[in-house]
ZAMARTI-528253 format. One record per residue (C-alpha): residue in one letter; x, z, y; residue number from 1. Coordinates in pm, 1 decimal, decimal comma. Layout:
REC   rest         px         pz         py    nr
REC      A          X          Z          Y   NUM
...
% end
This chain:
REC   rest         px         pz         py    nr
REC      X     -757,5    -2712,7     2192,4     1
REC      X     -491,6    -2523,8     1943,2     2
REC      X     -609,3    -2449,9     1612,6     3
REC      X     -730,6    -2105,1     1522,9     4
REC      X     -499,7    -1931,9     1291,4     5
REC      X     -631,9    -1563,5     1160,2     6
REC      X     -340,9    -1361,8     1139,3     7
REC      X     -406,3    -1125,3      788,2     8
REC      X     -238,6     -757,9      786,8     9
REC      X       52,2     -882,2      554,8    10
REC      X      195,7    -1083,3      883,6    11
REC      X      254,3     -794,6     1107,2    12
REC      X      412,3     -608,6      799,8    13
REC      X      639,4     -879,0      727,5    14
REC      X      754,7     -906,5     1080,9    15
REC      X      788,3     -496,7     1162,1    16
REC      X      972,7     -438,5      826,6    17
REC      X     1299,2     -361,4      759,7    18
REC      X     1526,0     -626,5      602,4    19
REC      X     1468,0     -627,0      258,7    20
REC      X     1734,0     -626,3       -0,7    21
REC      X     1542,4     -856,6     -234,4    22
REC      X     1606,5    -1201,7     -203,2    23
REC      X     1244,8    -1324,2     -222,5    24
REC      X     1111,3    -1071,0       31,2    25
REC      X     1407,2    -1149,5      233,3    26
REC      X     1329,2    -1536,0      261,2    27
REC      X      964,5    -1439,8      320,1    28
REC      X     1025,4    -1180,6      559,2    29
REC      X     1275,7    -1490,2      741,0    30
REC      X      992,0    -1754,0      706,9    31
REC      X      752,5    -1534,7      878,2    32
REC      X      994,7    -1414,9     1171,4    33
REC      X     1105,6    -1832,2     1205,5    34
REC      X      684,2    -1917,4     1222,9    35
REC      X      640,6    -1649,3     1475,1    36
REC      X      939,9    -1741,5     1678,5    37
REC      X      890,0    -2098,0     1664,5    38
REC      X      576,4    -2171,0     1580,2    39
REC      X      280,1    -1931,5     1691,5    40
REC      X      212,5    -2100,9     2056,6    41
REC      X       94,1    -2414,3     1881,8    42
REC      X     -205,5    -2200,2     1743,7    43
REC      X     -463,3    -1964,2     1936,7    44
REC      X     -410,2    -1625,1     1730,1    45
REC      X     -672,2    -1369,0     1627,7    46
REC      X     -697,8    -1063,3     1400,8    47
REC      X     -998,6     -832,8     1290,9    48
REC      X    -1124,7     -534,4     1326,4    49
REC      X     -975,9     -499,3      956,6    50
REC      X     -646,6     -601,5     1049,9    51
REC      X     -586,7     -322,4     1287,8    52
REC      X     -769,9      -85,2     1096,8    53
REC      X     -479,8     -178,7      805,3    54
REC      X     -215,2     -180,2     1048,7    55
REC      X     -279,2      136,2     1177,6    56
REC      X     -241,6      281,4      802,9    57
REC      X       31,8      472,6      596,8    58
REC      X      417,4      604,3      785,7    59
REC      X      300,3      642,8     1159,1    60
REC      X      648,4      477,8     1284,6    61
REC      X      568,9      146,0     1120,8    62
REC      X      196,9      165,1     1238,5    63
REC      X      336,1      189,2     1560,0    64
REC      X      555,0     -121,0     1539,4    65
REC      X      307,1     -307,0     1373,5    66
REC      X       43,2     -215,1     1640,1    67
REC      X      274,7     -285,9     1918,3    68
REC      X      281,6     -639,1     1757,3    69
REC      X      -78,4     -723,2     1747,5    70
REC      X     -159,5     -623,6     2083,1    71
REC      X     -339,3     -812,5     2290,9    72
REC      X     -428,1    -1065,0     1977,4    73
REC      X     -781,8    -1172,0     2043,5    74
REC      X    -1028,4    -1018,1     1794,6    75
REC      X    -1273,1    -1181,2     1606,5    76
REC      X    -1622,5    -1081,5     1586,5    77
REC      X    -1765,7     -937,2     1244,9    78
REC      X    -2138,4    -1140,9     1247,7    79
REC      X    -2335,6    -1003,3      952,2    80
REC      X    -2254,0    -1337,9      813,9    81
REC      X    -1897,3    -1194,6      736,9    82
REC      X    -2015,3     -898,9      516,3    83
REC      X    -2253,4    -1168,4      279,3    84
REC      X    -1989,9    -1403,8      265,7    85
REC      X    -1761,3    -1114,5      121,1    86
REC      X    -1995,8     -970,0      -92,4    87
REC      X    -2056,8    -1321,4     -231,1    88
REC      X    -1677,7    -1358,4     -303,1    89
REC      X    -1687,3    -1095,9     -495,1    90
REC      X    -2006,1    -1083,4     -674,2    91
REC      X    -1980,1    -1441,2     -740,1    92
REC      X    -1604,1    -1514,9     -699,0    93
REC      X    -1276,9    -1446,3     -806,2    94
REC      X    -1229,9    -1184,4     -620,1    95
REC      X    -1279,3     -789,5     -772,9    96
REC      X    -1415,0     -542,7     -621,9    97
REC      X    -1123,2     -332,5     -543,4    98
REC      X    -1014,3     -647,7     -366,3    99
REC      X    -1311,1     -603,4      -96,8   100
REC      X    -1091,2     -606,4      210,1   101
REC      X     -927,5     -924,7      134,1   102
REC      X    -1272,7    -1062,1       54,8   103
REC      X    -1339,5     -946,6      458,7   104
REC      X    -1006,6    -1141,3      562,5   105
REC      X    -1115,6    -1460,4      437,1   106
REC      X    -1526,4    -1402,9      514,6   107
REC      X    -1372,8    -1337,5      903,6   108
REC      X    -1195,0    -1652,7      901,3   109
REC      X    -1426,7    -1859,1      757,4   110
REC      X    -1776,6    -1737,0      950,9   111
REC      X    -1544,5    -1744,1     1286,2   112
REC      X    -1449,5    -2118,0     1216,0   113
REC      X    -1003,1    -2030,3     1178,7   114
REC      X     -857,8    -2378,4     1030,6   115
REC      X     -551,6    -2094,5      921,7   116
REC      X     -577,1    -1812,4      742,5   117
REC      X     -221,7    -1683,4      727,8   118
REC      X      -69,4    -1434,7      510,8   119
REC      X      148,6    -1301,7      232,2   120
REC      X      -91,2    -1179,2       -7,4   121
REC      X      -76,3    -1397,8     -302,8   122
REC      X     -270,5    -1181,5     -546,3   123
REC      X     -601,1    -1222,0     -354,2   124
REC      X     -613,1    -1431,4     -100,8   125
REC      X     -328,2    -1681,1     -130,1   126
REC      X     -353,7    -1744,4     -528,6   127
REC      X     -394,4    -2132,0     -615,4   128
REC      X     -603,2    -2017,7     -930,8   129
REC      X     -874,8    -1856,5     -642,3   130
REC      X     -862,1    -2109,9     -361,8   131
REC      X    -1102,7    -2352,3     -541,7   132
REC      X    -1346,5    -2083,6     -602,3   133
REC      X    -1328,9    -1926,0     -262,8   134
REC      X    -1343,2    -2284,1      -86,6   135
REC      X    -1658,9    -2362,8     -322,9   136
REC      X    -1849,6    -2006,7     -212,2   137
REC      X    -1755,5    -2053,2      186,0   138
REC      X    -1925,9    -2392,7      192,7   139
REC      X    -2212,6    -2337,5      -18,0   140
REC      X    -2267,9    -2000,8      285,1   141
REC      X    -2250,0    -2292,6      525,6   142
REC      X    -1853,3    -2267,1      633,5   143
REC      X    -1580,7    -2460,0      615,0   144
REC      X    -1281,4    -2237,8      419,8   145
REC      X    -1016,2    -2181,1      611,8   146
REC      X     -685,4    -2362,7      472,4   147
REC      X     -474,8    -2022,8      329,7   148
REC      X     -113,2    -2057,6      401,6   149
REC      X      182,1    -1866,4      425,9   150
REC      X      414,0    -1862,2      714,2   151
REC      X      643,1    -2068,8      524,6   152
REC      X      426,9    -2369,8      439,6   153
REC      X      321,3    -2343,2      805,7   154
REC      X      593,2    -2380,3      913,5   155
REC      X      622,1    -2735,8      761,2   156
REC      X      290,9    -2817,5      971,0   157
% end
């Protein structure tokens, strides 16, 4: 059995993007196209209801593209155990308020047993100074955190 990744809304971006000129964005925008290339059919693959929801936002063109991508992704289910496990993030977390989606990414992940959550968003999500805290709330709710990676440290795996 492959292990689960949960693909976050910052993966499809990255992938359905145009080339960025900065360097950074560049090498993460590479690292993500090299994990899905090369790397994706060693995992099962699911979004959320959140995901697409995101994906379908802002200039129609790229919602397009980045719906195209996710097709046929299975979707995970959104057990009431996913909305207390967010709300705990954030009442009790590191996580603010205005940060409640990315508080749904992870509670996903974690009530749907992912071993991967994988994205680009290091403010809320992917931040080292969070992952203790978020990893302490998941298994005092009775689930295992998901290990949150980026493409490129994936890609090492």
């Amino acid at each position: 059995m492959k292990p689960k990744v949960y693909i976050e809304t910052t993966i499809p971006s990255y992938l359905t993007a145009r080339p960025s000129r900065d360097l950074l964005m560049a090498g993460h925008q590479q690292a993500t196209h090299s994990w899905w290339n090369d790397k994706r059919g060693k995992f099962d693959l699911y979004i959320s209801q959140f995901v697409e929801d995101e994906c379908r936002a802002g200039d129609p063109e790229m919602a397009e593209r980045r719906i195209a991508l996710i097709k046929g992704i299975l979707m995970f289910e959104l057990f009431p155990d996913v909305y207390l496990l967010a709300a705990k993030l954030i009442a009790g977390g590191p996580l603010p308020k205005k940060a409640e989606t990315d508080a749904l990414h992870i509670a996903v992940a974690a009530a749907n047993r992912a071993e991967y959550l994988l994205t680009w968003n290091m403010k809320h999500i992917a931040n080292p100074a969070m992952q203790r805290s978020i990893g302490r709330i998941c298994l005092e709710s009775g689930f295992e955190p998901p290990v949150i990676s980026t493409p490129e440290l994936l890609l090492e795996a």
